[in-house]
N, C-alpha and C positions, 0 to 999 in steps of 0.2 A: 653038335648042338651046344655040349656046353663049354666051347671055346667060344661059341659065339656070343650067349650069354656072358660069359667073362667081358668080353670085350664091349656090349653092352654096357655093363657097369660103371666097367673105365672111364667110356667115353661121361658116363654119365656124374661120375665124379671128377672129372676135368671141366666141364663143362658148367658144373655147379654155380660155381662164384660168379662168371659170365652171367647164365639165367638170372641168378639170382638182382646183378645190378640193374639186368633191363628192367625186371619187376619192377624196382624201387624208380627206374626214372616211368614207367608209366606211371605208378603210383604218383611222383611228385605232379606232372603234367596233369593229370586228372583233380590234384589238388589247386594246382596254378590257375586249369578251368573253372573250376567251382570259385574261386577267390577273383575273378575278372568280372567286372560290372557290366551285364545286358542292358537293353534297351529296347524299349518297344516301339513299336511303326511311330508314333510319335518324338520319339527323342528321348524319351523320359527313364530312368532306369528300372528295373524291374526289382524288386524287393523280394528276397525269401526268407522264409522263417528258420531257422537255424534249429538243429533236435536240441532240445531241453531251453530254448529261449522261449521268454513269456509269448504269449499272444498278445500282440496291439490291433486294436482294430482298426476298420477304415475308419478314416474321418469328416465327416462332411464337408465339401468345402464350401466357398459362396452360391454356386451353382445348383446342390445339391448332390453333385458326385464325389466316389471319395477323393477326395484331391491333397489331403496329409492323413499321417500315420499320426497318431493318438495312441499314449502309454495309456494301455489296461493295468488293472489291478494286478500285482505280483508281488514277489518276491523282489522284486529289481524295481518295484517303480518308486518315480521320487519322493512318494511320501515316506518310503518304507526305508530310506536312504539318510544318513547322517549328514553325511560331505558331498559336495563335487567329483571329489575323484571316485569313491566309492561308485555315486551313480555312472558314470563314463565306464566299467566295468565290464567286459561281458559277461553273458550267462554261465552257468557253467554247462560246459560240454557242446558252446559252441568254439567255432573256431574265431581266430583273428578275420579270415577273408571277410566271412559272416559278419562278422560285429561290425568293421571299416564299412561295408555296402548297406547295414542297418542302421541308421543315424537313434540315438535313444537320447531324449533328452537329457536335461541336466537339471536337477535340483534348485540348481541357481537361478536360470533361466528361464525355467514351467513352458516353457514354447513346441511348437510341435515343427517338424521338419515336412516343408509339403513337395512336392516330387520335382514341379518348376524347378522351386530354386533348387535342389539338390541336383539336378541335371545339367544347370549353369556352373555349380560349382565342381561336378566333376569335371566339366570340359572347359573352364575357362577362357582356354587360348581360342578354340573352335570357335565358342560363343563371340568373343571379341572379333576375331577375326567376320564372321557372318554378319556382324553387326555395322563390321566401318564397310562390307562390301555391299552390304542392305543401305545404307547412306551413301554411298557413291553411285550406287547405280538409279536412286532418287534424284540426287545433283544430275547427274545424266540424262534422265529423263524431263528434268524441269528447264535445262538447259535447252535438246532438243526441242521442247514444246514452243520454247520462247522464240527460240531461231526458225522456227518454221510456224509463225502463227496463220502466216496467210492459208498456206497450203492446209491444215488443220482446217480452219473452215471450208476450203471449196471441198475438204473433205468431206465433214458434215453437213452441207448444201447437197452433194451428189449424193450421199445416203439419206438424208431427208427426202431426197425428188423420187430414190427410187424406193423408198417405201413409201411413197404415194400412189406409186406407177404399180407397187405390184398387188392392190385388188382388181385391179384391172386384167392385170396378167394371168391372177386364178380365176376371173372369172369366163377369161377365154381360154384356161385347158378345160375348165367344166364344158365348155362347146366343143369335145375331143380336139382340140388343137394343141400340137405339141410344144412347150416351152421355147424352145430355140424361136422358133415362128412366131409364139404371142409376143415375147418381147420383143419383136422386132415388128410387129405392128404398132406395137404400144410406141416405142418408141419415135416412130415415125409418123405416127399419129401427133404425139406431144412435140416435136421437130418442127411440123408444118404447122399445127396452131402456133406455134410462140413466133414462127417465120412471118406467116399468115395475118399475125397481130402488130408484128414489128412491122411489116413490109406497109398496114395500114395504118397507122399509126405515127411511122415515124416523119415523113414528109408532111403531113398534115402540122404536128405540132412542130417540125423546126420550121415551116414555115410561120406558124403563128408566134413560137418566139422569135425570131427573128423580126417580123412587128411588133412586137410587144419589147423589145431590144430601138428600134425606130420612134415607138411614141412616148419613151423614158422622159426625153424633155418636154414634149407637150405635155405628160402628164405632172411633171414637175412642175412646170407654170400655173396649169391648170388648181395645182394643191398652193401654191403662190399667191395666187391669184382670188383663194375664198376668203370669204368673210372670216371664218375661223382660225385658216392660219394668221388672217391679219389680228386679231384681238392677239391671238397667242403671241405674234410679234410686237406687237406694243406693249406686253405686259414680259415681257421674257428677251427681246431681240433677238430672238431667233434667226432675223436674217443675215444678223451684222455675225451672228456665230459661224453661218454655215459658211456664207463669204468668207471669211478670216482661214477656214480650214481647208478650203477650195487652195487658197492664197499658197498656203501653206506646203499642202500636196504638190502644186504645181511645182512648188520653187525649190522644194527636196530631191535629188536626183534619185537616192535611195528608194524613195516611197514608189517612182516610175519604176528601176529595174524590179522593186519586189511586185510590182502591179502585173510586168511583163513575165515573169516567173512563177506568178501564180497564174496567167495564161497558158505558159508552157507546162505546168502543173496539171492545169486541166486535161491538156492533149494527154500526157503521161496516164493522168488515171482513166481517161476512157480508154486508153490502151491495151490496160491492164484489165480494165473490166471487161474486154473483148477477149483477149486471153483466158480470164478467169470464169466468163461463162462457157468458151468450146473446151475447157478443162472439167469441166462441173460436167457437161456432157457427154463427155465422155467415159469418166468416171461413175457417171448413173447407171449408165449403158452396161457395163463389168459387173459393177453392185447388182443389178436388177436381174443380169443372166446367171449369175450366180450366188443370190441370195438365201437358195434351198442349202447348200453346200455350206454356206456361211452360216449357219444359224446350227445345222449340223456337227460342225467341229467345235462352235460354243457349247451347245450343249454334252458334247464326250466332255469339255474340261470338267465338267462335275463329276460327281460318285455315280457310281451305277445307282445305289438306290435311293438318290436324291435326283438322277435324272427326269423321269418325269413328271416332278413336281415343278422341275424348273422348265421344261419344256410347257409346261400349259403356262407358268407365270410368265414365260418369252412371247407365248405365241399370242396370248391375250394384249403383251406391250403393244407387242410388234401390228396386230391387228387394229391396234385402236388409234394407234398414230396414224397409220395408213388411212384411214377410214378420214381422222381428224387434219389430214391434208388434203383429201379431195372435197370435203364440206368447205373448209377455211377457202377453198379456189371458188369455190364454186358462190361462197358468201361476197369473195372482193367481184366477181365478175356481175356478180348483182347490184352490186354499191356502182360497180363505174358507170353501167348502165344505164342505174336511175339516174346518179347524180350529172351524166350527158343530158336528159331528157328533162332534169330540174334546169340546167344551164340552159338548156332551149329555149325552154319555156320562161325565163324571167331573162332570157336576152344578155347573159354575161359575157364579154367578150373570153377569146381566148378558149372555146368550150371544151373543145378535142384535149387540149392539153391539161386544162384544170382534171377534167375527167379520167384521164391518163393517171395524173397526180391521184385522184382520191380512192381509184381504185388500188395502186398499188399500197397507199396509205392503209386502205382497208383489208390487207393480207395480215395487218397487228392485228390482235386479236384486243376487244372492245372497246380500244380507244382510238385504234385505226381511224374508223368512219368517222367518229365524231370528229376528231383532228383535223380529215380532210376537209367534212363540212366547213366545221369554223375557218377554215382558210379559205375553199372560197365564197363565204358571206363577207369576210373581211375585203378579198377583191373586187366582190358588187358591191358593196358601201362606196369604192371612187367612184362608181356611176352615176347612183343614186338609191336613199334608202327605201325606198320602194323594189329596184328590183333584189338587193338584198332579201329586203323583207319574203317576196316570194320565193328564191329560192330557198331559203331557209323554210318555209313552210312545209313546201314539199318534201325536199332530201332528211329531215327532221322526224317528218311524221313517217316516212318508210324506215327510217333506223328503230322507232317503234314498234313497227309492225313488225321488221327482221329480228328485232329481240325477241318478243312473244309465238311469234308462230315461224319466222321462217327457220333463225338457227337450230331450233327445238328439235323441227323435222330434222335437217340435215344433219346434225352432229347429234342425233339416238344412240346413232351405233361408234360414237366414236367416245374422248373422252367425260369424264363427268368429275367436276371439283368444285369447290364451293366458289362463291366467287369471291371472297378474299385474298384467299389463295391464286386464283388467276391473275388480279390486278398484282398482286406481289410479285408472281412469276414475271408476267410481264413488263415490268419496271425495270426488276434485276436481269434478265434476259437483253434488253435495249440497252442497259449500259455497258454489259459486256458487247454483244457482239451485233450490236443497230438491228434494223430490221429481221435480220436471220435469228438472231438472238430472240426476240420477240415473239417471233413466229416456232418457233422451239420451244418454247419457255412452256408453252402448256403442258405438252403432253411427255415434257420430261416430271413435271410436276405431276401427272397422274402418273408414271410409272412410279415416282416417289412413294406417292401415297396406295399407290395398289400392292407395292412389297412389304409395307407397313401395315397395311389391313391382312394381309394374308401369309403373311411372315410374322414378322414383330407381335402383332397383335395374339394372335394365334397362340404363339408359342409363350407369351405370356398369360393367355388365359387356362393352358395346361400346365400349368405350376402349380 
């Protein structure tokens, strides 16, 4: 036993100087940790209080939280300080790591250090670097937006159609009918109407332009031929101008091939628009069978416990557009209607087609109708103002009655904004993107204003 103990010892004093250096390097490591700057889920670095450093308190920032460090009263604070370098000092009995990750103002300076910037200034390269790759990847984005603008809209066309389509859709699983199946009634229902409508629709009015293509010249003499273009042409010569420019067009070669190019112009874009609407349809189709799934993975990208705040603020957009597309269908199919049975009734040629025109006019939201109207009172006026006079009567006082009582009913349940605000919307709406733009422009502006009443608003009135 006690050779064993002996040898013990030995080992224990051989071994000494070893033990002894591993101590000293955990020791250093454990100082090198405490001297390395954390950071919390933010980015921001974490501040500790050093043993025998003053306490600074939080400081409020613009927001109200603490967002900079504020020198307390001490020993160390700048009033209590001669110089600059005195105050750059640390405590005592803190360490260097301590003091570098504790920013203490300066005397000179009186400013306080708020966590932002000292978390830009620890990481400068990082910051830079995240910032030109936050700016490229904008350039990126603003590039692809530009180069694919078409497609961007039939984008937004097919997610417009199919949040129109889908109260429909829940109002037939409410009938135990299972999704895959509603949308595919729905769908096929909205298929053969718009087939249904084009199939009746379209032979009627290219027949009727195509007369209307046929009596250009007689109408042309016809407007020749009044009393009033003749005063106009005695006082103006009017005729000897339009002659001169006839002269003119004919004898340019250039003015024909661009006349014939803007023919083959045409063919191209109703090609395109043949395309762009079995594209839009298709794309509803996708959007409308899987719009639960999609509004679903929008709402994970939020916080858990902001998720459903933003689910009701989604569901309520989402619902109110929808609702404010089957009203808006439902209001132009009303306008084309009447304004058929105004054309009837005061005799305008061209009826199917003008009608055609004022209903899809009337899909703008409340300048649609009127625009159609006045266009065709402007076409009865060549017949005579008399029948003018009566379609105007008619189609005029039913835009009356659909202000006050029809749209009322049917957009209850959809959007509500002042009307300021609408004619605004739909101004800026049309010049970006014509009609679709128009027809959007509403209920993007009550989604505005509904994050602002229940957002913005909100959170400013708990301050």
């Amino acid at each position: 036993m006690d050779s064993l103990r002996r040898g013990r010892r030995r080992i224990a004093r051989l071994t000494a100087p070893l033990r002894s250096r591993f101590a000293s390097g955990r020791a250093a490591r454990a100082r090198a940790a405490d001297r390395r700057p954390r950071y919390d889920a933010h980015g921001l670095p974490i501040f500790e209080e050093a043993p025998g450093e003053p306490h600074r308190a939080p400081h409020p920032g613009p927001d109200g939280s603490p967002d900079a460090v504020a020198p307390a009263s001490g020993p160390h604070s700048p009033a209590d300080v001669g110089d600059v370098g005195a105050a750059a000092e640390p405590a005592p009995g803190a360490s260097a790591g301590s003091s570098a990750a504790h920013p203490v103002p300066t005397a000179d300076a009186g400013t306080t250090v708020h966590h932002s910037t000292a978390g830009v200034l620890a990481r400068p390269i990082y910051t830079g670097f995240m910032f030109t790759v936050g700016v490229g990847l904008a350039l990126l984005l603003f590039y692809i937006g530009q180069s694919n603008t078409q497609l961007l809209i039939w984008i937004g066309a097919a997610l417009f159609i199919a949040l129109g389509l889908d109260p429909i859709v829940r109002g037939l699983e409410r009938l135990a009918l299972p999704r895959p199946l509603s949308v595919a009634i729905t769908m096929l229902g909205f298929v053969g109407v718009l087939a249904g409508f084009l199939a009746a629709v379209i032979p009627v009015a290219t027949r009727q332009l195509s007369t209307f293509g046929q009596s250009v010249p007689e109408l042309i003499d016809d407007i020749s031929s009044s009393d009033w273009f003749r005063r106009l042409d005695e006082t103006l010569g009017l005729q000897e101008i339009v002659d001169r420019e006839l002269s003119r067009f004919v004898a340019d070669p250039t003015a024909v091939t661009d006349a014939l190019g803007g023919i083959f112009g045409v063919g191209a874009a109703l090609l395109t628009t043949g395309v762009g609407l079995l594209v839009v349809l298709v794309l509803a189709l996708y959007f409308l069978a899987s719009l639960p799934t999609m509004k679903a993975w929008a709402y994970r990208l939020a916080p858990a416990s902001r998720r459903p705040r933003l689910q009701h603020l989604g569901d309520r957009i989402l619902d109110g557009v929808g609702q404010y597309v089957i009203g808006q269908a439902c209001v132009a199919v009303l306008n084309g209607l009447v304004a058929f049975v105004a054309i009837r009734l005061a005799e305008v040629p061209f009826g199917a087609l003008l009608a055609v025109v004022v209903g899809i006019l009337a899909f703008i939201p409340l300048v649609g109708g009127v625009t159609g109207g006045m266009l065709v009172t402007l076409i009865a006026l060549t017949v005579d103002w008399q029948t003018a006079l009566t379609f105007a009567v008619v189609y005029f006082i039913y835009l009356q009655i659909e202000a006050y009582f029809v749209s009322p009913r049917i957009m209850s349940r959809a959007v509500r904004i002042p009307a300021a605000v609408a004619v605004i919307s739909v101004i800026a709406g049309g010049a970006l993107l014509g009609i679709l733009g128009a027809l959007m422009a509403i209920p993007l502006a009550a989604a505005v204003m509904l994050v602002i009443r229940e957002v913005l608003i909100l959170h400013q009135d708990r301050r």
